[in-house]
VMD Tcl script that draws the C-alpha trace (Angstrom):
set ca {
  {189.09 184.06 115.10}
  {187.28 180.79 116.51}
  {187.64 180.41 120.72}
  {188.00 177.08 120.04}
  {184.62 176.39 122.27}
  {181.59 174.92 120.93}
  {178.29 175.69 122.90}
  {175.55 173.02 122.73}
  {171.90 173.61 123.08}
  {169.48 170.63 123.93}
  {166.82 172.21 125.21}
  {164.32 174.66 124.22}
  {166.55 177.93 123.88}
  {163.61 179.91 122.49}
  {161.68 180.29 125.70}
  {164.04 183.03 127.23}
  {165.52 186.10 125.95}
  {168.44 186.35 127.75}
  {169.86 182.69 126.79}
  {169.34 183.69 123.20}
  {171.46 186.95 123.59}
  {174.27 185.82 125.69}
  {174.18 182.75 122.86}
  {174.81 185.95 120.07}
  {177.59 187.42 122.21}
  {179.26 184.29 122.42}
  {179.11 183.56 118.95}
  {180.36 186.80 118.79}
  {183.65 186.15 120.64}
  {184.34 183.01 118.87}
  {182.10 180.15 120.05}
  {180.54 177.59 117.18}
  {176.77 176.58 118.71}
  {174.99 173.57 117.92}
  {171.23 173.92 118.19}
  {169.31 170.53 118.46}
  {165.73 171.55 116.94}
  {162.62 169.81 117.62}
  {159.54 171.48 115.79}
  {158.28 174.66 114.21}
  {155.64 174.21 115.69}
  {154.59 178.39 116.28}
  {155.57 178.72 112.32}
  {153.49 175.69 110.79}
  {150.29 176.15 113.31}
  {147.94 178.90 113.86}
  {146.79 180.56 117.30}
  {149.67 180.76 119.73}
  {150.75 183.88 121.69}
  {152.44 187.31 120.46}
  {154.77 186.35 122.99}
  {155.54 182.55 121.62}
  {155.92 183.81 118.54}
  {158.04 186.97 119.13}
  {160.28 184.20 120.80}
  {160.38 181.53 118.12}
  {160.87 184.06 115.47}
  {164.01 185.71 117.51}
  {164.90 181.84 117.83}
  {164.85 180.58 114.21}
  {166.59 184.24 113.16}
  {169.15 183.00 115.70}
  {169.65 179.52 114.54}
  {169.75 181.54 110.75}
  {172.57 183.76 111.49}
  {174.73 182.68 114.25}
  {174.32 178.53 114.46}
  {177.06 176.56 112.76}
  {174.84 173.49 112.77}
  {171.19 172.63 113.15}
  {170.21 169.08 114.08}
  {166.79 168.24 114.32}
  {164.97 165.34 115.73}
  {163.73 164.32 112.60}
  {163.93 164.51 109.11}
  {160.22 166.47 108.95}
  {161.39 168.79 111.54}
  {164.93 169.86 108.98}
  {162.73 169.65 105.95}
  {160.71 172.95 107.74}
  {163.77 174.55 108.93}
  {165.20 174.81 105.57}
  {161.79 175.19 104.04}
  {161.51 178.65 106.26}
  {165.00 179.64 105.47}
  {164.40 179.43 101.82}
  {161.32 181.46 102.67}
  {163.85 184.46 103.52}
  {166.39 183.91 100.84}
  {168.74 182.27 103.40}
  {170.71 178.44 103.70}
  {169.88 176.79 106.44}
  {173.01 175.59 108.54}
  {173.78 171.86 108.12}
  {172.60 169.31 110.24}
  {171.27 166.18 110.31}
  {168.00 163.98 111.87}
  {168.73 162.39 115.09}
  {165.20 160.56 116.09}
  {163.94 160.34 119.34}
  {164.51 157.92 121.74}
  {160.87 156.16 123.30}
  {159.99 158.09 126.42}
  {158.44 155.51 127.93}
  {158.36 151.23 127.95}
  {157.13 148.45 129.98}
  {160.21 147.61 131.03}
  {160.72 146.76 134.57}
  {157.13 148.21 135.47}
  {154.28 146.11 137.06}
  {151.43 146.33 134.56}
  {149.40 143.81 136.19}
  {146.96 146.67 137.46}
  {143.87 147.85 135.51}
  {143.88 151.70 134.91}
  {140.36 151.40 133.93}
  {136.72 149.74 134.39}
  {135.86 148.84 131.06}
  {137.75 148.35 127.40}
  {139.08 151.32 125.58}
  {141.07 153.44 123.50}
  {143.73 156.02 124.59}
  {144.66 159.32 123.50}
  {147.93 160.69 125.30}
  {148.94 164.67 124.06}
  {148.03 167.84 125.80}
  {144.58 169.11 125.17}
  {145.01 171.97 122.50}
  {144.14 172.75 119.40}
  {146.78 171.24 117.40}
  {146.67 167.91 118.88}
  {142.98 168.03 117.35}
  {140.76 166.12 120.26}
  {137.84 167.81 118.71}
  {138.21 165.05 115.93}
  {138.52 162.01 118.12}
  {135.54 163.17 119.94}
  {133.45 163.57 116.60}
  {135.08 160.46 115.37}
  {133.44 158.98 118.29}
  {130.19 160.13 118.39}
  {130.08 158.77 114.62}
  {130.93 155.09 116.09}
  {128.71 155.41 118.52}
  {125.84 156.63 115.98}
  {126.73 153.29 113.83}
  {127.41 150.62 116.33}
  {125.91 151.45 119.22}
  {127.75 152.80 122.35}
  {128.00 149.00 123.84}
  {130.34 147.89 120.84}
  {132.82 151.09 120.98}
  {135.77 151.40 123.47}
  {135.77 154.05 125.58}
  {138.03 157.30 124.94}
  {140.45 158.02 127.76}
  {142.36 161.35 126.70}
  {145.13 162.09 129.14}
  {147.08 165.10 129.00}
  {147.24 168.69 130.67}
  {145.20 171.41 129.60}
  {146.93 173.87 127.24}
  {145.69 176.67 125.12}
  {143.17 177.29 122.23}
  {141.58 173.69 123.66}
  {138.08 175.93 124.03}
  {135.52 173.86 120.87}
  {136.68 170.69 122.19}
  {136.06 171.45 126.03}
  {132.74 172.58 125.37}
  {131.59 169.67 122.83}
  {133.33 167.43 125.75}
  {131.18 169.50 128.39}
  {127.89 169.94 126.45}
  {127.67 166.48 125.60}
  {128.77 164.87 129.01}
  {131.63 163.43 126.82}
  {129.51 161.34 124.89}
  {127.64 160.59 127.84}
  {130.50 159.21 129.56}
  {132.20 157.25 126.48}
  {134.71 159.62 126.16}
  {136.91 161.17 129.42}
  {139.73 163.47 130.02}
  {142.27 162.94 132.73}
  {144.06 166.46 132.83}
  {145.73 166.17 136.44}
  {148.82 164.54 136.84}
  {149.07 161.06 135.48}
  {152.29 159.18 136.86}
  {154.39 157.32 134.35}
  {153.65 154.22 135.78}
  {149.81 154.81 135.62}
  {150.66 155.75 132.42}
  {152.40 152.76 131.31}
  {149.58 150.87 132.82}
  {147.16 152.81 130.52}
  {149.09 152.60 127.62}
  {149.50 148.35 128.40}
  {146.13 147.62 128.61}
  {144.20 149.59 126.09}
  {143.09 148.36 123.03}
  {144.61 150.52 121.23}
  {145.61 154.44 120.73}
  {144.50 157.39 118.75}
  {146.83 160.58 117.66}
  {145.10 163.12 115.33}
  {147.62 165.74 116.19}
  {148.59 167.76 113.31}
  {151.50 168.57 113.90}
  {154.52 167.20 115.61}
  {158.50 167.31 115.51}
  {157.88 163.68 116.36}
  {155.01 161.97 117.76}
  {156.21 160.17 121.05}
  {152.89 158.85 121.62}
  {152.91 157.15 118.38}
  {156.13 155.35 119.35}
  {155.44 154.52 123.03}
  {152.21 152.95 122.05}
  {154.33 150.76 119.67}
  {156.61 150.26 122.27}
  {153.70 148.57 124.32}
  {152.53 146.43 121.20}
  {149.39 148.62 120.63}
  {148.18 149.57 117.13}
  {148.42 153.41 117.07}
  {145.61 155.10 114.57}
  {147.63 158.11 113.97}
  {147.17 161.53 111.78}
  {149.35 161.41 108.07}
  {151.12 164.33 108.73}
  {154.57 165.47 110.11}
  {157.10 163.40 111.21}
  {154.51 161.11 112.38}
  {155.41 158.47 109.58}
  {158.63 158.74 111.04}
  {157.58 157.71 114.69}
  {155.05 155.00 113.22}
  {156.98 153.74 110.06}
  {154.73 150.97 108.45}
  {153.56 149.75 111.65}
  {150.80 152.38 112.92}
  {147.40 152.77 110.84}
  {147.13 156.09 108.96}
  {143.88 158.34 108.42}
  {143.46 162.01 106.71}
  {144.59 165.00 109.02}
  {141.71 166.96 110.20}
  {139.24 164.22 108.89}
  {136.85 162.76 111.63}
  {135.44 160.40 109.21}
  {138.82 159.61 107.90}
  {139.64 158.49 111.85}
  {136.10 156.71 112.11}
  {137.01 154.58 109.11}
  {140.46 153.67 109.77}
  {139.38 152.52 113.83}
  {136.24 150.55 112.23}
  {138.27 148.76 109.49}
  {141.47 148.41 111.37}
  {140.89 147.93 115.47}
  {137.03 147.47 115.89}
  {137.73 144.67 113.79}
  {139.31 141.84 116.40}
  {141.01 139.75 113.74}
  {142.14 142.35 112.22}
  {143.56 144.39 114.98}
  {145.26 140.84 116.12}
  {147.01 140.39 112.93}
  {148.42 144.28 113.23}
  {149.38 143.84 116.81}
  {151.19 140.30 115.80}
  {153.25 142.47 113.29}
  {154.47 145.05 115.77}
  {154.97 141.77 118.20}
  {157.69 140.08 115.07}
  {159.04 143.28 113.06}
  {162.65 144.27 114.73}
  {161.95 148.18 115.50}
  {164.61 150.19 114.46}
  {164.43 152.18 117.92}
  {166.45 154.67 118.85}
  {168.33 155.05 121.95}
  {169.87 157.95 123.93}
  {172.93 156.79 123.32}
  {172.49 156.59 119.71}
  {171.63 160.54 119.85}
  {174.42 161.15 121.71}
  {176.59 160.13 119.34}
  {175.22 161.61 116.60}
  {175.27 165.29 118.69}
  {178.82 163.80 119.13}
  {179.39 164.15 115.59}
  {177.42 167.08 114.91}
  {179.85 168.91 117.14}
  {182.58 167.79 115.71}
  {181.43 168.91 112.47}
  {180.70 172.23 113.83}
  {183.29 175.25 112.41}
  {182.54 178.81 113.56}
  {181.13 181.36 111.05}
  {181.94 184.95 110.92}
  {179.18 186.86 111.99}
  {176.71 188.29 109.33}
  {176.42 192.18 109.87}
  {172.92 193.18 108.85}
  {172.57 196.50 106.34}
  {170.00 198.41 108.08}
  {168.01 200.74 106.02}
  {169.26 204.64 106.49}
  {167.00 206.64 107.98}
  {164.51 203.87 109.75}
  {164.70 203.54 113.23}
  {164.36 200.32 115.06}
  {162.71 200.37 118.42}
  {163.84 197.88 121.19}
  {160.66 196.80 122.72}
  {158.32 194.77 121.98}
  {155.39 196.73 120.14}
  {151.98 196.20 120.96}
  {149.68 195.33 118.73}
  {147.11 197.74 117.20}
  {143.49 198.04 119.43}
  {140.45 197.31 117.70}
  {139.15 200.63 115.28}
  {136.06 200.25 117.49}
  {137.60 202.19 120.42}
  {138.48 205.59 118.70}
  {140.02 206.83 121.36}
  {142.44 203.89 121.78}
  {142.99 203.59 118.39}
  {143.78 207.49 117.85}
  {146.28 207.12 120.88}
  {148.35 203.79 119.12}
  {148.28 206.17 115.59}
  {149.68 209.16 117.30}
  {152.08 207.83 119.99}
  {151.96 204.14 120.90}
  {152.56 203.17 116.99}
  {155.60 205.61 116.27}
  {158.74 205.23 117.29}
  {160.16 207.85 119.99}
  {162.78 209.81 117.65}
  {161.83 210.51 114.47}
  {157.43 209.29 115.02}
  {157.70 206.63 112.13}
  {155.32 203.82 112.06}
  {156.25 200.83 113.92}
  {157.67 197.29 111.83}
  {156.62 194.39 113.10}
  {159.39 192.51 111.37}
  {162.26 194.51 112.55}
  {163.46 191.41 115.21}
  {165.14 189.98 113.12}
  {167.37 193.14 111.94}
  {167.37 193.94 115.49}
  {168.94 191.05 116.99}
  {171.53 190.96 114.34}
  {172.49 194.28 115.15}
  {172.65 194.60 118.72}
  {174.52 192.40 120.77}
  {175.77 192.88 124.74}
  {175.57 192.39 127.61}
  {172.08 194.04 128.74}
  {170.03 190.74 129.62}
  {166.42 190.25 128.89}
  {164.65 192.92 127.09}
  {162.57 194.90 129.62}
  {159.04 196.35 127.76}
  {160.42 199.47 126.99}
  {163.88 198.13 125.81}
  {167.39 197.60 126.61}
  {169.20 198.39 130.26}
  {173.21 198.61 130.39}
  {174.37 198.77 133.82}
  {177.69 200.12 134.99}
  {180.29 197.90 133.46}
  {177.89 196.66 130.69}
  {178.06 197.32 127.12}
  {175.89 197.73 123.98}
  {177.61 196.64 120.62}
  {176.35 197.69 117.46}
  {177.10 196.21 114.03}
  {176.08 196.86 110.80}
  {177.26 197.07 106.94}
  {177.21 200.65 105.82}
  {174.07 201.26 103.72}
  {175.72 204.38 102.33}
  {179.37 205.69 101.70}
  {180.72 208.63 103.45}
  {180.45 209.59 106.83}
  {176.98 208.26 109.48}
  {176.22 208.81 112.96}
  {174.07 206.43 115.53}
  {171.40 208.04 117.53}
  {170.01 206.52 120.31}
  {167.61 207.97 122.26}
  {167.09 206.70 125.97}
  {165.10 205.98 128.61}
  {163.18 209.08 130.44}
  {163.91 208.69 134.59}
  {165.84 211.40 136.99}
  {169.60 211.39 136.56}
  {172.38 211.22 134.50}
  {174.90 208.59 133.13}
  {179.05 208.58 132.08}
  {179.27 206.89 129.09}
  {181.72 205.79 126.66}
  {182.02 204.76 122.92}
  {184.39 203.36 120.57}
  {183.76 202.89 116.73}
  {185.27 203.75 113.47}
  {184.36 207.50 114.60}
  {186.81 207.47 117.17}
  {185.89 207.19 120.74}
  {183.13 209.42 123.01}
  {183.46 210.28 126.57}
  {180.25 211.74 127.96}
  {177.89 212.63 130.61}
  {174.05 211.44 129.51}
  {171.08 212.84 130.54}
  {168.23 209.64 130.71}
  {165.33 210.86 128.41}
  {167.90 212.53 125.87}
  {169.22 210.81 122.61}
  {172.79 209.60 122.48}
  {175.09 210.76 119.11}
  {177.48 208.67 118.45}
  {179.59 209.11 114.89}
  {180.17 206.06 112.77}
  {182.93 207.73 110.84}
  {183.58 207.57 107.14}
  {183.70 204.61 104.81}
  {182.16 202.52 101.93}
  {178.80 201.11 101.53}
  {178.98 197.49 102.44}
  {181.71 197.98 104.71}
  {181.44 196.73 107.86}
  {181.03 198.74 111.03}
  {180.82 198.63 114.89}
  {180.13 201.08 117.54}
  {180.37 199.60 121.13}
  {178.72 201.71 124.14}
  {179.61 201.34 127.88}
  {178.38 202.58 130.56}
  {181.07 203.59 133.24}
  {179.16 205.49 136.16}
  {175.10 205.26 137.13}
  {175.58 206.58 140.20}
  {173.73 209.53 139.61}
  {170.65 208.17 138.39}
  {167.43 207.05 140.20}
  {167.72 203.10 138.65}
  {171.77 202.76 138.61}
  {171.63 202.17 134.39}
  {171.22 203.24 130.95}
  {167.55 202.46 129.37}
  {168.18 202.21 125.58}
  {164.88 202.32 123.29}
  {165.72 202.70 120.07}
  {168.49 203.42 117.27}
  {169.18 204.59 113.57}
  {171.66 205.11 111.11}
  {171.59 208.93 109.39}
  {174.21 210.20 106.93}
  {176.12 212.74 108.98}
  {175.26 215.81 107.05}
  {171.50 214.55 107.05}
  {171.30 214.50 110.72}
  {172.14 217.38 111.80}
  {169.05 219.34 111.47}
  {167.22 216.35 113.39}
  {169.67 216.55 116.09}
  {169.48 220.24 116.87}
  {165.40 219.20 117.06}
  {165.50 216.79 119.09}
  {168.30 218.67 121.40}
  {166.10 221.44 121.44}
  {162.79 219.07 122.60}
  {165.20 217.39 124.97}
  {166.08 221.02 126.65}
  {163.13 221.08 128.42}
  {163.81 217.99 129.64}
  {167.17 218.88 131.15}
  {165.69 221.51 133.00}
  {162.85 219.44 134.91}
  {165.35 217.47 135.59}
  {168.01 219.59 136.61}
  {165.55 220.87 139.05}
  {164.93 217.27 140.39}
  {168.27 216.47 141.07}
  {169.37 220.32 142.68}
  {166.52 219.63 145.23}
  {167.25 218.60 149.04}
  {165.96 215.30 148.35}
  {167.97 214.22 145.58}
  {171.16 214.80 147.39}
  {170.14 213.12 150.77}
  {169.15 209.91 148.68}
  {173.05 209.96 146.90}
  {174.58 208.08 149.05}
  {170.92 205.33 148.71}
  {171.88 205.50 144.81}
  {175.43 205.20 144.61}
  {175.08 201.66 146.66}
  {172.59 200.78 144.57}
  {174.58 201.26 141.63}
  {177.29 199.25 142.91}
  {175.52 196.12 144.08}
  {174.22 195.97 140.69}
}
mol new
graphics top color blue
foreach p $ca { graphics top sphere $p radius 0.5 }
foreach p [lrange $ca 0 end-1] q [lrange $ca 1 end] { graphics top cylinder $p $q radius 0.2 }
display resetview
């Protein structure tokens, strides 16, 4: 049953956990969400983060499964989208291109200023690989080679520094950036030194390849300035028929195009004239608005899409590390024989088990934590899956190893669980009987952490066994947890554990 409530996302909800989980459990309850994307920019380039990607994957998987509609800020940027959906055997959610609006003009600034001693070029993007300053700078060390450096522009690059920028940095260092023709301005630029740059330049370079849209591309039209830009992307899109086009990646693609198109005055006159007299279809904020406008309206909330999980694979909350080189043997030995496995049942890690993951957990636990998921007092864990199997299952869960003990409870098609938990031991919890491809959902609360040394319940990991098949692996693992009952029995029957009660129980509640 909808809520009625549509949630709207503008910004860039992949950069934290915790927005994209409480965005699940709201879908969840009933809210449609609207998901305005800009790029894939982690998917279609090489050499980001574990971290960015672990994020952007957990992002798109969201925008797969629980958005009701997917507008992009261009056309390139939904032709991905549903190009990576297809990828998985999905269909992407509906949505349309919005554009972007110019984010900056010379409107109402004083431009009468020169930003710089002598004639040039600019490049505006952050200095990283993608954005591809290492061909600019080779492009202009070919000019240079040709013409001579008197008859070449300068090369004013202006943008932070960001990652993977290392081959360009030291070409720029090693060479004394062309000595001096080219220069980088990585500390912060103003808008209004900006717009100065951008005003008097002679014109602007963008080998980027990749971009959801290309601002620089369209504020360098916006200032009547011939932008030589990368064929790639939504670029077109930002440039249309004005800018001048060269061969992604191609340094002597972007020497050509400058030399035939700007060096040449004439030329470069008769392409600025054009951008002066053609009526640019710009778009505005408000024009955006009203198309989110519409894309909300058009927004009607799906049921949630329980995942099947495979029987008998456990999936392991945290984030896994990758492997260490084979060179260190001890390392490596150490990730084969414990860092690798998961905690229950020692199988090899997935790293593509996110996506199951996040379908199948949902609650309200926050942002993982490195070793998983933590449900406070009053907080629940909901888990949902089809039934890979008929007849009866049971969920283990095994837990997070610390002093103390937990009241939980659970409700599911296996009727409901009221229990004291040791932390370090592994949670049963039955799933009932039923049909394969039914749908079913065991929820898990915690009611009282007042007894344990961090006030919650640490969840690492979880699978699905037919109930007949687990019972030999839960009188093992009840057996290895024994020992772990004692030690800890013996913590919390000492002097100190009692004094420190009253220390735990406030902590418990404040939280």
């Amino acid at each position: 049953m909808s809520s009625g409530i549509t949630l709207v996302f503008l910004g860039a909800l992949w950069i934290n956990d915790a927005l994209m989980m409480a965005a699940r459990l709201a879908h969840l309850q009933g809210a449609a969400i609207v998901s305005l994307l800009y790029d894939l920019t982690p998917v279609m380039e090489e050499g980001h983060t574990a971290a960015v990607n672990r994020l952007f994957e957990r992002y798109l998987n969201l925008a797969l499964q629980c958005a009701d509609r997917v507008p992009a800020i261009s056309q390139s940027s939904r032709r991905d989208f549903e190009e990576y959906a297809r990828s998985r055997g999905l269909m992407a959610p509906e949505g349309s291109a919005t554009g972007l609006p110019c984010g900056l003009s010379p409107h109402g600034r004083d431009l009468t200023t020169m930003p710089w001693p002598r004639d040039y070029a600019l490049f505006v993007g952050t200095v990283e690989a993608r954005k591809d300053h290492i061909i600019a700078l080779r492009a202009w060390q070919q000019l240079i080679e040709k013409f001579g450096a008197g008859s070449v522009p300068d090369l004013v690059c202006i943008g932070r520094l960001g990652w993977h920028a290392s081959e360009f940095l030291r070409e720029y260092v090693t060479t004394g950036g062309l000595d001096g023709k080219v220069s980088l301005l990585s500390s912060s630029v103003s808008d209004e030194e900006l717009a100065r740059f951008y005003d008097h330049a002679e014109f602007t370079v963008y080998p980027s390849r990749y971009e959801g849209w290309g601002l620089p591309v369209s504020e360098s039209l916006a200032f009547g300035k011939v932008p030589v830009a990368a064929r790639n992307s939504s670029i077109p899109e930002a440039g249309g028929d004005l800018a001048v086009y060269f061969e992604t990646g191609d340094p002597n693609s972007l020497a050509e195009a400058i030399e035939v198109n700007v060096l040449d005055q004439d030329r470069r006159r008769e392409l600025e004239e054009r951008i002066r007299t053609t009526s640019l279809d710009s778009v505005t904020w408000e024009d955006v608005a009203e198309q989110m406008a519409v894309e909300i309206d058009r927004a009607q909330w799906r049921s949630p899409v329980f995942p099947t999980l495979e029987l008998g694979r456990e999936f392991v909350l945290s984030v896994g590390q990758p492997p260490p080189d084979e060179g260190y043997a001890d390392q490596y030995l150490n990730h084969l024989t414990h860092e690798g496995l998961t905690p229950m049942l020692r199988q090899p890690r997935d790293g593509q088990e996110i996506e199951s993951i996040d379908a199948a957990v949902i609650g309200t636990f926050g942002s993982p934590q490195t070793w998983g998921y933590e449900i406070r007092p009053g907080a629940f864990a909901e888990f949902r899956f089809s039934r890979p199997c008929d007849g009866p299952l049971v969920l283990l869960i095994s837990t997070r190893s610390m002093p103390g003990r937990v009241s939980i409870e659970a409700s599911g098609p296996g009727g409901p669980v009221f229990e004291e938990v040791y932390l370090g031991s592994v949670v049963t919890l039955p799933v009932g009987d039923g049909k394969a491809g039914e749908a079913a959902q065991v929820r898990l609360s915690v009611t009282d952490a007042s007894d344990s040394i961090e006030g919650f319940l640490g969840i690492r990991s979880f699978v699905v066994l037919r109930e007949e098949d687990a019972s030999a692996r839960i009188v093992a693992l009840e057996s290895a947890a024994e020992a772990l009952r004692q030690e800890l029995d013996f913590i919390t029957g000492t002097r100190s554990w009692k004094l420190t009660e009253p220390l735990r129980k406030w902590k418990g509640r404040g939280t």
